[in-house]
C-alpha positions in Angstrom: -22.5 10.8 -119.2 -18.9 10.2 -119.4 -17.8 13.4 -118.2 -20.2 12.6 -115.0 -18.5 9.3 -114.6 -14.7 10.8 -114.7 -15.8 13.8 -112.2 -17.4 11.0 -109.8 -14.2 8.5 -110.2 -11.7 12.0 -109.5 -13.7 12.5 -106.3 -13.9 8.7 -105.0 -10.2 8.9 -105.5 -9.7 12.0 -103.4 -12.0 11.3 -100.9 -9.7 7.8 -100.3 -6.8 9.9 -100.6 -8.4 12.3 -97.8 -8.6 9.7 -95.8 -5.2 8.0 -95.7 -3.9 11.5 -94.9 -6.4 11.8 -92.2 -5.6 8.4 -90.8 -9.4 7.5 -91.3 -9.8 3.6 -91.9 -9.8 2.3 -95.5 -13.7 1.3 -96.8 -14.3 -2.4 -97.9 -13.8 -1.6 -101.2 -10.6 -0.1 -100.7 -9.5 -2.8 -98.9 -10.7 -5.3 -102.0 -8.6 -3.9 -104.6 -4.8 -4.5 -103.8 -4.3 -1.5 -106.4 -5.6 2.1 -106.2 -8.0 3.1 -108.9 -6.0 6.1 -109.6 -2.7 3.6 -110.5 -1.1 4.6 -107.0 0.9 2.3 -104.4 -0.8 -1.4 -103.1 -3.3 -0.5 -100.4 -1.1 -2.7 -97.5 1.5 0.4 -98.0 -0.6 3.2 -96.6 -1.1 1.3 -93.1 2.3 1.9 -91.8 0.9 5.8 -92.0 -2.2 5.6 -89.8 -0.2 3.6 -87.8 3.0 6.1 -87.0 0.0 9.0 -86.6 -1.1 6.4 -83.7 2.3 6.6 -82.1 2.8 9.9 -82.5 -0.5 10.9 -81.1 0.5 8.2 -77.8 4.0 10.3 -77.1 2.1 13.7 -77.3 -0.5 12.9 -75.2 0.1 14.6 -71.5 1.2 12.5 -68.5 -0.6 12.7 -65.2 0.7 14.8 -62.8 2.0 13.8 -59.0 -0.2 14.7 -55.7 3.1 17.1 -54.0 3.2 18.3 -57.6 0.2 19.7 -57.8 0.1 21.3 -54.2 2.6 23.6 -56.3 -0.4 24.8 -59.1 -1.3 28.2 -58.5 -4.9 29.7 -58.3 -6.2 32.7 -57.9 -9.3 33.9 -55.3 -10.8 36.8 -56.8 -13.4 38.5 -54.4 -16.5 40.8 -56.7 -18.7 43.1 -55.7 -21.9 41.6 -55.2 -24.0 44.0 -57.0 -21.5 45.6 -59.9 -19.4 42.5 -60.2 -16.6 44.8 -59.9 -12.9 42.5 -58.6 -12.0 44.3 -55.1 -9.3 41.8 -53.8 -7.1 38.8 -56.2 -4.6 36.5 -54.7 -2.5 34.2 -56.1 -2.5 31.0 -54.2 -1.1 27.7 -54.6 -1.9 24.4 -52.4 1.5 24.3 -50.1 0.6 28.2 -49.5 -2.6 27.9 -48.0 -1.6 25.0 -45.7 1.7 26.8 -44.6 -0.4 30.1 -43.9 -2.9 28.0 -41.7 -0.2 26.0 -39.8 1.2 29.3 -38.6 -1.7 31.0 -38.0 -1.9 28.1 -35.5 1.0 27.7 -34.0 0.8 31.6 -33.6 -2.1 30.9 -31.9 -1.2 28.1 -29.5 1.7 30.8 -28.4 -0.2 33.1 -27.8 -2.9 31.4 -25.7 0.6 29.9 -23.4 2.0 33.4 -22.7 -1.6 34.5 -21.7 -2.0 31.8 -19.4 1.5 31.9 -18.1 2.4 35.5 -17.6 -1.4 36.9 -16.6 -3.7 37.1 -14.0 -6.2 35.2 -16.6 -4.7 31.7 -15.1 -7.0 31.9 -12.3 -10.2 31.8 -14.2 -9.3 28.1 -15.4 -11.3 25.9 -13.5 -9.1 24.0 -11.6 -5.6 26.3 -11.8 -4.6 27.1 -8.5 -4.7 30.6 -7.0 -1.0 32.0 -5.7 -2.8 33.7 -2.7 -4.3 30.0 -2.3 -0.8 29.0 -2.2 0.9 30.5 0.0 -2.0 30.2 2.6 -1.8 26.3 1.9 1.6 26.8 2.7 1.6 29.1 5.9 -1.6 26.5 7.2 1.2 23.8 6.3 3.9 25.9 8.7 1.2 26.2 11.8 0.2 22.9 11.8 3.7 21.6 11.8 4.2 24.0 15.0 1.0 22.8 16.4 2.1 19.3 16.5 5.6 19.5 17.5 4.2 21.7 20.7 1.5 18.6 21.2 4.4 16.2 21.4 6.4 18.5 23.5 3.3 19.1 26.0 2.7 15.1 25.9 6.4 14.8 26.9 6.3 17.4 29.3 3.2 15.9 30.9 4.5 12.5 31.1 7.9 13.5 32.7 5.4 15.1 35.2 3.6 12.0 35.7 6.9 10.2 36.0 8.1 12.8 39.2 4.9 12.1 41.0 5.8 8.6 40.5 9.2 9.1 41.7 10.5 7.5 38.3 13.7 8.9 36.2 12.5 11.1 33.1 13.1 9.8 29.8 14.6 12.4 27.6 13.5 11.7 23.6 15.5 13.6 21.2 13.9 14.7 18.0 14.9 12.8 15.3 15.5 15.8 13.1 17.7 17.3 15.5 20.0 14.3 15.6 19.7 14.2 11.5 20.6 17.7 11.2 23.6 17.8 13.3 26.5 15.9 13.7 28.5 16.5 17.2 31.4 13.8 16.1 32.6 16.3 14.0 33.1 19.5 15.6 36.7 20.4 17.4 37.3 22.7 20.4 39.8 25.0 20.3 40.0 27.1 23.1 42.5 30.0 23.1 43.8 32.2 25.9 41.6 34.9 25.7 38.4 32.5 25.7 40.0 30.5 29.0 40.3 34.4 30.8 37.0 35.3 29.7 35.3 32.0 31.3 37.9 32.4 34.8 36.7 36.1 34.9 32.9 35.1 34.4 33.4 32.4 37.0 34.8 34.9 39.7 32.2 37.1 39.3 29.5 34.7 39.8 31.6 32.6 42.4 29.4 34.2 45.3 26.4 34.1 44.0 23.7 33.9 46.6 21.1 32.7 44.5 20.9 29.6 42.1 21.6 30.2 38.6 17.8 29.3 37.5 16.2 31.3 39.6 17.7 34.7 38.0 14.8 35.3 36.1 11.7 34.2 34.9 11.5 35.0 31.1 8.5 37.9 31.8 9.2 41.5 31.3 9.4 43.6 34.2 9.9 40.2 36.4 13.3 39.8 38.6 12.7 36.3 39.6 11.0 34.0 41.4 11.5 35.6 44.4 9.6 38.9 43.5 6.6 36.7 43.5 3.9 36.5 46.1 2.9 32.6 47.0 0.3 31.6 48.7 0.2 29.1 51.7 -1.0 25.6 50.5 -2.1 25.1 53.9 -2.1 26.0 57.4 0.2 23.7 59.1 3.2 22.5 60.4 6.2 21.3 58.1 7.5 17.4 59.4 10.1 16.9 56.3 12.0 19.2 54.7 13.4 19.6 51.1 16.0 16.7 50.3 16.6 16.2 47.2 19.5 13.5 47.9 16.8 11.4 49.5 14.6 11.6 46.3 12.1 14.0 48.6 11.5 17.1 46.1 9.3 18.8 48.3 8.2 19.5 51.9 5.3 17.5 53.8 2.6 20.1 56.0 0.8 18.2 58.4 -3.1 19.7 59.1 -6.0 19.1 60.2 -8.5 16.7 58.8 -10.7 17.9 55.9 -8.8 21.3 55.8 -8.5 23.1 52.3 -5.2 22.6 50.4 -5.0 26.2 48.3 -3.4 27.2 44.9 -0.3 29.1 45.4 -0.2 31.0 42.2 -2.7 31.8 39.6 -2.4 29.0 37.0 -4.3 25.8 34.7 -4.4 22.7 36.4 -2.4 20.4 33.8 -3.0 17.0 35.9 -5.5 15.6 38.2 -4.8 11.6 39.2 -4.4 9.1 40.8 -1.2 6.6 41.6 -1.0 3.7 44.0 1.6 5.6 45.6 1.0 9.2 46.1 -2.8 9.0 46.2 -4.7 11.8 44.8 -2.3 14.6 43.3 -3.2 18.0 41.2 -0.9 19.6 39.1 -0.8 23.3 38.6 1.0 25.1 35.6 1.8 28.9 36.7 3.6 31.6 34.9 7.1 31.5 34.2 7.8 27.8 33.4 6.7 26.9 37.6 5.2 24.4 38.6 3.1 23.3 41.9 2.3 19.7 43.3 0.2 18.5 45.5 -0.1 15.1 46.8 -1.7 12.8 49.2 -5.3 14.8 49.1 -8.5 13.0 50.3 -10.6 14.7 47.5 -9.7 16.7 44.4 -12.0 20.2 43.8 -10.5 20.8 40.8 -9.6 19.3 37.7 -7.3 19.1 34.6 -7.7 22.2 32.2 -9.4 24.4 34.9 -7.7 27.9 35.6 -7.2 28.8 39.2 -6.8 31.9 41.5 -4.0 31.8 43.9 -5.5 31.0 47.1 -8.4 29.1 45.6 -9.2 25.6 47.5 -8.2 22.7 45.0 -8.4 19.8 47.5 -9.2 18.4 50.6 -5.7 18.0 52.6 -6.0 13.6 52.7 -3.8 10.5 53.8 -4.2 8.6 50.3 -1.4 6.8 48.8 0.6 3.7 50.1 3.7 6.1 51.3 1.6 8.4 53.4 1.7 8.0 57.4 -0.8 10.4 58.0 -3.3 12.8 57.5 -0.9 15.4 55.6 0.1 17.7 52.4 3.2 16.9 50.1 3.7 20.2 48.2 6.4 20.7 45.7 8.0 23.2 43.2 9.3 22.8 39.9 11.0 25.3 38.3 12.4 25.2 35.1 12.4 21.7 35.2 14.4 21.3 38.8 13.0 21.0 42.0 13.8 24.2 44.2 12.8 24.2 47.9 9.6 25.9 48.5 10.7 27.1 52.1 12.8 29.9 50.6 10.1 31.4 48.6 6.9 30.6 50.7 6.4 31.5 54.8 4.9 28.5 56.1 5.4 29.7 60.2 
């Protein structure tokens, strides 16, 4: 019985010793005897060792790592064969590598897509993208339509300098404002030199004698020598009372005829005027070839009207006394070339 006692006391003491080296807490009845049973140190000695095991184990213990540290931990993506679970491909990734690889796989892309666009004919399947054909037609449209009006507001001009000869008013000439813009005449000197003043004094000799007017060379139409190659027509039948005098502001010649006889075109050409003044009565306007013009005032009826294309030695009118100047039945015919008044007795036989 005693020997049982002894082996049981030799492993209560070991088992107490076990535990102070294994930092395992002391039992109640450890912590009741101030002295060990085994004669060793007071029990309040051995809690300084648990507790420097506790420290230690604190300092050992790994710290959490930061969020841009970790985009630096490697993987690996291992792809197996399905069925034999054999490794074909193995990469070694980390974090930042994947998200570098995909942000140049789309800038790479964006590139691409702008130099597809940019430099290929694929641009005009974007809705919306203009076409360069489209363009340049916008832009030849644009170039016609600018001609198209500037020729309107020269024809308006024309038309009412017309209007303003039948009324026996001065013309109005309108420079374009561009013109005026564009050029500037304060600035430009003349310096003539001696072979410029003999060239003009040799010009000037030659045409010194000149039989006919310097306006009435030519016409502007091929094969055409002037306006005295073409073939008028009479206006009318009748006898001329006042000649061409210009110096009197009379542009034209007055034909007396009988009553209701037919005032004729002299030229083919578009009637560009038909109206009415307080003045001059009823007048028609006749545009012909060759930048000429025919006028025909003081009618008692008007046959044809504005826009209407003519024969030469088609009735227009019915020869009239309308209009406050006229003092009789009669036909005031005039001709206009090239915007001056010419006398229609040296082109047209009126005997």
């Amino acid at each position: 019985m005693n020997t049982s006692k002894n082996k049981l006391k030799k492993l209560k003491t070991r088992d107490d010793g076990d535990r102070v080296s294994n930092n395992l807490p002391l039992t109640s009845r450890q912590w009741a005897n101030p002295v060990g049973d085994s004669g060793g140190p007071p029990v309040f000695l051995w809690l300084f060792i648990p507790l420097s095991g506790y420290f230690m184990a604190m300092e050992t213990t790994p710290k959490e790592e930061k969020w841009y540290q970790k985009l630096r931990n490697k993987y690996r993506l291992v792809l197996f064969n399905e069925t034999t679970f054999e490794e074909r491909i193995s990469f070694r990734l980390s974090r930042i590598q994947v998200v570098v690889f995909l942000l140049s796989m789309a800038i790479t892309f964006v590139a691409l897509t702008f130099f597809v666009i940019a430099y290929t004919p694929l641009k005009e399947y974007i809705p919306g993208y203009p076409n360069v054909q489209q363009k340049n037609n916008l832009y030849h449209l644009n170039k016609i339509a600018d001609s198209l009006m500037l020729n309107a507001q020269q024809n308006n001009r024309y038309i009412q300098n017309i209007k303003r000869i039948i009324e026996n008013k001065e013309l109005i000439e309108t420079p374009s404002e561009s013109t005026a813009q564009a050029y500037n005449y304060d600035t430009i000197t003349d310096h003539k030199s001696s072979q410029d003043s003999a060239l003009r004094v040799s010009f000037e000799n030659q045409t010194k004698f000149n039989l006919f007017p310097q306006n009435e060379v030519t016409l502007g139409i091929p094969g055409k020598s002037g306006i005295r190659s073409m073939n008028f027509f009479k206006p009318l039948n009748g006898i001329v009372t006042a000649p061409f005098a210009p110096l009197e502001k009379h542009y034209g010649v007055d034909i007396v005829a009988p009553h209701n006889a037919a005032v004729m075109s002299v030229l083919d050409g578009t009637v560009i005027l038909d109206a009415w003044t307080q003045e001059t009565g009823y007048v028609i306007v006749i545009q012909h070839v060759g930048n000429l013009i025919s006028v025909y005032k003081h009618n008692a009826v008007l046959l044809k009207h504005e826009g209407d294309f003519v024969k030469a030695g088609e009735p227009i009118a019915i020869a009239g006394n309308s209009g406050e100047i006229s003092t009789g039945p009669h036909l005031h015919f005039e001709l206009w070339y090239n915007g001056n008044p010419v006398n229609p007795i040296n082109y047209i036989n009126f005997n």
